[in-house]
DOBATI-886310 format. One record per residue (C-alpha): residue in three letters; z, y negated, x negated. Coordinates in steps of 0.05 Angstrom, whole numbers, padded with zeros to 5 digits, always signed. Layout:
<recs>
ALAZYX ...
</recs>
This chain:
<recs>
UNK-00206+01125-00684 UNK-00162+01186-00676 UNK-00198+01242-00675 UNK-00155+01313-00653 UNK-00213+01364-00680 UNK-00208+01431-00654 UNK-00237+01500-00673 UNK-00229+01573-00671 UNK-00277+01596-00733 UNK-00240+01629-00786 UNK-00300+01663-00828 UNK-00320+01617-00886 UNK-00394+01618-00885 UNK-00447+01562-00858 UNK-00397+01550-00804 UNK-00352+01536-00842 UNK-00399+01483-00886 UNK-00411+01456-00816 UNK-00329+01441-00798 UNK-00315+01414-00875 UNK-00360+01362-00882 UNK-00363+01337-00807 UNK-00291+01328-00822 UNK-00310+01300-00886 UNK-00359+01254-00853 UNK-00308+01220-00804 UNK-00258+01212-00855 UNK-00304+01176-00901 UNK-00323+01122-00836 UNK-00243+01111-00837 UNK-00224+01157-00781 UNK-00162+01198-00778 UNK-00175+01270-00761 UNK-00124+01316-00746 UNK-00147+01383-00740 UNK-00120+01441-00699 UNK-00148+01511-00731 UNK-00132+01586-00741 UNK-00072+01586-00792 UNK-00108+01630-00840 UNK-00164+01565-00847 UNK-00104+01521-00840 UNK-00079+01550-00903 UNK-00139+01559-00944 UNK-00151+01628-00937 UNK-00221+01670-00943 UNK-00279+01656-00985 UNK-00352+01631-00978 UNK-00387+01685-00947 UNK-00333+01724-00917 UNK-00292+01730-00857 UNK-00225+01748-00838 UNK-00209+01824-00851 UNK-00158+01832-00790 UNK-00197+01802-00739 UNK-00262+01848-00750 UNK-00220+01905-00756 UNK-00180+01892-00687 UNK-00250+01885-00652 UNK-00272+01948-00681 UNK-00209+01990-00657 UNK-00206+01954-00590 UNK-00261+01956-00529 UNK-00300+01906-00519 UNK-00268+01888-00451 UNK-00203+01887-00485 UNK-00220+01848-00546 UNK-00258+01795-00495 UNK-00191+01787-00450 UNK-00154+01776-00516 UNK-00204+01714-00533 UNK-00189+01692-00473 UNK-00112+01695-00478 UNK-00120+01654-00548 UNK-00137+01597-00501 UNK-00073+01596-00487 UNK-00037+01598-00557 UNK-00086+01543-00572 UNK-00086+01493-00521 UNK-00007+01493-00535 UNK-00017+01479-00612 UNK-00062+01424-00589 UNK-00017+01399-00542 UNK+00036+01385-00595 UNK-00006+01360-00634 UNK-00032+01312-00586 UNK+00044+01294-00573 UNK+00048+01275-00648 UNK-00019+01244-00669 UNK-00042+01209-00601 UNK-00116+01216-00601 UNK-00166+01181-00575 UNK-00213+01238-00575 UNK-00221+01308-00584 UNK-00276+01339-00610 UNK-00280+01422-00609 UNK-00333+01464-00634 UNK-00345+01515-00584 UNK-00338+01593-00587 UNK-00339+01635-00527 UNK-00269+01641-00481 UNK-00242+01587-00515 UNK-00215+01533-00461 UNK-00165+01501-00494 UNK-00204+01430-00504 UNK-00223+01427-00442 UNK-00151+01435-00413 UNK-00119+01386-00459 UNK-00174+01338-00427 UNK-00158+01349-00366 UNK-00084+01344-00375 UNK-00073+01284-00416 UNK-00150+01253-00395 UNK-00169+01243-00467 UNK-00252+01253-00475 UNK-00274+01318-00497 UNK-00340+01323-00536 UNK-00358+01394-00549 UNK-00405+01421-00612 UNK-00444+01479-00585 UNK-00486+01521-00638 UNK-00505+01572-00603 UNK-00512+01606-00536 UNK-00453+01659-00545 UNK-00450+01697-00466 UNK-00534+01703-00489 UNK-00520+01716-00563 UNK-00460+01764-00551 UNK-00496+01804-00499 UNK-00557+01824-00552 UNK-00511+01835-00612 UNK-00443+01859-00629 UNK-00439+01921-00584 UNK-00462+01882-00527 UNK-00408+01837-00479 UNK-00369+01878-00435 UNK-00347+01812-00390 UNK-00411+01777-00377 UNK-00391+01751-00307 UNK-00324+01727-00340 UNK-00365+01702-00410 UNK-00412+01659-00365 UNK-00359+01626-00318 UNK-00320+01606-00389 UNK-00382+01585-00420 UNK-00392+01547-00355 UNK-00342+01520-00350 UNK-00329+01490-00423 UNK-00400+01457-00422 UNK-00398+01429-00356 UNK-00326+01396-00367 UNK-00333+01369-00434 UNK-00355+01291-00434 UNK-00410+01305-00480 UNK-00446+01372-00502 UNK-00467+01369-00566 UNK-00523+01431-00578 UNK-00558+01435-00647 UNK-00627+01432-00623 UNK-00662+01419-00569 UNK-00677+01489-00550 UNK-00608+01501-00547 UNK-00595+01435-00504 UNK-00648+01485-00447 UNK-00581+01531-00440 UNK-00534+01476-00431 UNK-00580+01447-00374 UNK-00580+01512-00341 UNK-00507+01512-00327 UNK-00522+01445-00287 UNK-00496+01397-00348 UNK-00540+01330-00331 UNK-00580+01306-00391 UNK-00534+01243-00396 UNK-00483+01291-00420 UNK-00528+01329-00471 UNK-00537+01301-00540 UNK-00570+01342-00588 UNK-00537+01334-00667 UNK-00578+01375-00713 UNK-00539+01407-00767 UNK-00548+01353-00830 UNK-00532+01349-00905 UNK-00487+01317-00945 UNK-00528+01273-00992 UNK-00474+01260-01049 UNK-00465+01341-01055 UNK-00538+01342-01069 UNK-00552+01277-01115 UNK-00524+01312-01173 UNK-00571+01367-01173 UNK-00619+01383-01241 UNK-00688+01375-01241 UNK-00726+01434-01224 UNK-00758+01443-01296 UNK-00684+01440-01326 UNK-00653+01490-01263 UNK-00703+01546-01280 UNK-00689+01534-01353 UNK-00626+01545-01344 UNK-00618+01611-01302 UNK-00670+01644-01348 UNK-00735+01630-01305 UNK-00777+01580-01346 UNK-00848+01592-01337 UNK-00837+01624-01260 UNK-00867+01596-01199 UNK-00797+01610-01152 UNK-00801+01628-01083 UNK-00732+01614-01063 UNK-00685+01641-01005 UNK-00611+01623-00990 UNK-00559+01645-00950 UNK-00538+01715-00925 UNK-00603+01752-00917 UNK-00608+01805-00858 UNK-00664+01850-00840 UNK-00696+01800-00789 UNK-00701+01744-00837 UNK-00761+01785-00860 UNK-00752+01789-00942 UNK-00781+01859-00936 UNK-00841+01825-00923 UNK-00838+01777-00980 UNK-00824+01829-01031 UNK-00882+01869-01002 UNK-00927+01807-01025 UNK-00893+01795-01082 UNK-00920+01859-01104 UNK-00990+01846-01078 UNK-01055+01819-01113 UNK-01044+01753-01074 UNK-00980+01738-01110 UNK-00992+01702-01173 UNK-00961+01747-01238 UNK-00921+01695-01249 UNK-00884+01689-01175 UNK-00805+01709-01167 UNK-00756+01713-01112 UNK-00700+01688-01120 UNK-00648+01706-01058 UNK-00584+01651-01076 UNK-00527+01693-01033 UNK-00528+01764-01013 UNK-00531+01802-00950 UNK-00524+01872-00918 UNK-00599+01887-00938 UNK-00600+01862-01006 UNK-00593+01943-01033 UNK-00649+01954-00981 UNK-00690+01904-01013 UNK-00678+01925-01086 UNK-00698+01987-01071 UNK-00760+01962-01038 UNK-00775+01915-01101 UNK-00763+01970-01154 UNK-00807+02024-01108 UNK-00861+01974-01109 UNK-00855+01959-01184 UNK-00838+01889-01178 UNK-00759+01902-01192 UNK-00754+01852-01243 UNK-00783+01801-01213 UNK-00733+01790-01159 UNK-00666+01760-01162 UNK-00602+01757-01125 UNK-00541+01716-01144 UNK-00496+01742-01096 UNK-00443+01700-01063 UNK-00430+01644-01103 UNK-00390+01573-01088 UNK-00420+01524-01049 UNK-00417+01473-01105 UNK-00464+01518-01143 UNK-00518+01517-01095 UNK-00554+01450-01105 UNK-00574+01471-01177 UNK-00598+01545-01149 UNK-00646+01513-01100 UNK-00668+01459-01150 UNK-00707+01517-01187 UNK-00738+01540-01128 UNK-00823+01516-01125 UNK-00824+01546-01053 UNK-00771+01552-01006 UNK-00769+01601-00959 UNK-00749+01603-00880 UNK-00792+01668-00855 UNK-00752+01675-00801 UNK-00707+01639-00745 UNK-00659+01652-00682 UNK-00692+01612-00632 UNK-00639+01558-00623 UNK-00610+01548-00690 UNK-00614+01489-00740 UNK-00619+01525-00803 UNK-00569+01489-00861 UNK-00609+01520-00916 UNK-00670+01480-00889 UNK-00633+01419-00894 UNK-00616+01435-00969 UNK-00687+01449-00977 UNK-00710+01382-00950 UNK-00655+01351-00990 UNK-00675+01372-01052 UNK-00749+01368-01037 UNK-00780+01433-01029 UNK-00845+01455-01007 UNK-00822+01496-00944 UNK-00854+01559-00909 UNK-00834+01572-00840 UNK-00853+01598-00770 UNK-00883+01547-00725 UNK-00819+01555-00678 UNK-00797+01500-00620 UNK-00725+01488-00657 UNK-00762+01480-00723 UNK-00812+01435-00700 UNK-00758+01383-00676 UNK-00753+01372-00754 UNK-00810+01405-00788 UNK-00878+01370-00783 UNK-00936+01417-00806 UNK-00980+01386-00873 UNK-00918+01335-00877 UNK-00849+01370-00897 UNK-00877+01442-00891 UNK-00925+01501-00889 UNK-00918+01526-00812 UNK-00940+01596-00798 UNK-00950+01629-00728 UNK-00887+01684-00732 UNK-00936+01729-00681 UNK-01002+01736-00721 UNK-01007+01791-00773 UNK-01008+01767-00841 UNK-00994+01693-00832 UNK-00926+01692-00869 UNK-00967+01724-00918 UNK-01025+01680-00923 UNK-00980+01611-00921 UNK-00949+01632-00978 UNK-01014+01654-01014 UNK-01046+01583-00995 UNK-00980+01546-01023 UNK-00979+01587-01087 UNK-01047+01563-01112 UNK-01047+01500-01079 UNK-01002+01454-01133 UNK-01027+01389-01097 UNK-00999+01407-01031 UNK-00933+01435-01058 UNK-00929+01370-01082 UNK-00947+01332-01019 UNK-00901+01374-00971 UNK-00842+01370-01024 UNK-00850+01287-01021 UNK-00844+01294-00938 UNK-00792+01338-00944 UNK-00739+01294-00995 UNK-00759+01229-00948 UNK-00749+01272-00881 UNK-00678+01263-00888 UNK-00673+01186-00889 UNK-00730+01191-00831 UNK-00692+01233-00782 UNK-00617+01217-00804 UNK-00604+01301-00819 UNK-00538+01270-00859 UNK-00467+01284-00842 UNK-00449+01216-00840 UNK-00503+01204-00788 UNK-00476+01249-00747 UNK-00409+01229-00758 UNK-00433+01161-00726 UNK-00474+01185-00676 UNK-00408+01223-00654 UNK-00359+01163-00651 UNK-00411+01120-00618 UNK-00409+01162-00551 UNK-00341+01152-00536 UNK-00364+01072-00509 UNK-00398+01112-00462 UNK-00347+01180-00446 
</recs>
């Protein structure tokens, strides 16, 4: 098929992962994807783990309300980009990945009639309105969010949580299909054995509890550092943090307070490619926290690679986590369960063991691959 793929996201982070190798994905199945993006991603600007300067900047010197009308006016500039390139390429479907104010899908759908299937990963009128300074437009956020869900031909929300907000903007269930976020197998193969990847980065000998991506106070690290430094941590336990964050001087500060400085790590941001090795040293993996709707990528490396997880016993992390099977679920409301899971998984070899064989075959099980996806995508259209 043709496939005119659309998207506004022009930080290069986990999003970005996401856009790559779904692209990747349909390309590899023989599909011909055109895609339709922000120049800057058009021309290969940014780098993992940050965004674009001049676009946080603008929404820092602008109010909200003006920033939010300007979103809106993109729609615009965007759905005539796609319209060329819909002139040109002639596609037989378009598939956008949704941010908030951003119609332009939806009108190319309704002005040429080509099927619109629409990647939501997250809630943004809901998400917006807690974060970021708050939404100035809410009434105007919800009709656009609205409307983009209930036009597309297919909503595609990460989770099923997240397919709970699409229903209650009246989209019928036929029209929701939930795609968790997956991993792309190949990218992963060529990883080391753990024994060789602690050897190698200097921690032979350590029992690694291991965290990636960019950490923020309410993924909780405080917290592991705090037992880290504990009698129930094992002397020979270290955190290792693969990525950085806006807390990570927080948390060295915390770690050399509580004496237990040198037993923590953080790479900061490195290249994707270097990842798979990183979390191949890891003995635990660590997901101490989640937004309620999200699939997590890093717990799709971790199941990749086959890690003994710990994470909180959460409805979006149940559709893929089983608890004794591919993980160590905790209840994220009672005191001192994070604490104790990771206690009980420290000096339990045999059931690191037995939740890191779930976790590597968890993948095949529940298709969390990229190509699966990929097919999962195409095979709607029969049906748009």
């Amino acid at each position: 098929m043709k496939i005119l793929y659309h998207h506004r996201t022009a930080s290069k982070d986990g999003q970005a992962v996401h856009i790559e190798e779904m692209i990747a994905a349909l390309r590899k199945q023989g599909h011909e994807v055109r895609v339709v993006a922000p120049e800057a991603v058009v021309d290969g600007a940014g780098r993992m783990g940050g965004g674009v300067g001049w676009v946080q900047r603008l929404r820092s010197m602008l109010p909200n309300a003006v920033y939010e009308l300007l979103e809106l006016g993109y729609s615009a500039i965007a759905y005539r980009r796609l319209r060329a390139a819909a002139a040109a390429f002639k596609p037989d479907l378009i598939y956008e990945r949704y941010n908030l104010f951003l119609l332009a899908g939806l009108m190319l759908k309704k002005k040429l009639g080509i099927p619109l299937l629409l990647e939501v990963n997250a809630p943004l009128v809901h998400e917006r309105s807690l974060h970021s300074g708050g939404l100035a437009l809410e009434r105007l956020g919800r009709w656009a969010e609205g409307k983009a869900w209930r036009g597309a031909d297919f909503v595609l929300p990460v989770t099923q949580v997240l397919a709970d907000h699409v229903r209650a903007y009246g989209v019928p269930d036929e029209r929701i299909v939930v795609i968790p976020n997956g991993i792309n197998e190949a990218h992963f193969a060529a990883a080391p054995l753990p024994e060789q990847a602690r050897a190698e980065r200097g921690l032979a000998g350590k029992l690694v509890l291991g965290f990636t991506g960019f950490v923020r106070e309410w993924h909780g690290m405080d917290r592991v550092i705090a037992w880290l430094a504990s009698a129930a941590a094992p002397a020979n336990a270290h955190l290792l943090v693969v990525g950085d964050g806006p807390v990570r001087g927080v948390l060295e500060a915390q770690a050399l307070a509580l004496g237990v400085a040198d037993r923590v790590t953080f790479t900061g941001v490195i290249h994707r490619d270097q990842v798979p090795a990183w979390v191949a040293s890891f003995d635990i993996a660590l997901q101490p926290a989640v937004v309620a709707y999200a699939s997590p990528l890093k717990l799709m490396e971790y199941l990749a690679l086959g890690k003994a997880v710990v994470a909180p016993r959460t409805p979006n992390l149940c559709e893929v986590l089983t608890d004794g099977d591919n993980a160590l679920l905790f209840d994220a409301d009672a005191h001192g369960a994070l604490e104790h899971a990771l206690a009980r998984l420290c000096s339990d070899t045999a059931l690191r063991t037995r939740l890191a064989d779930g976790a590597r075959t968890s993948i095949v099980r529940q298709g969390l691959t990229w190509d699966s996806n990929a097919r999962r995508v195409t095979g709607l259209l029969g049906t748009a």
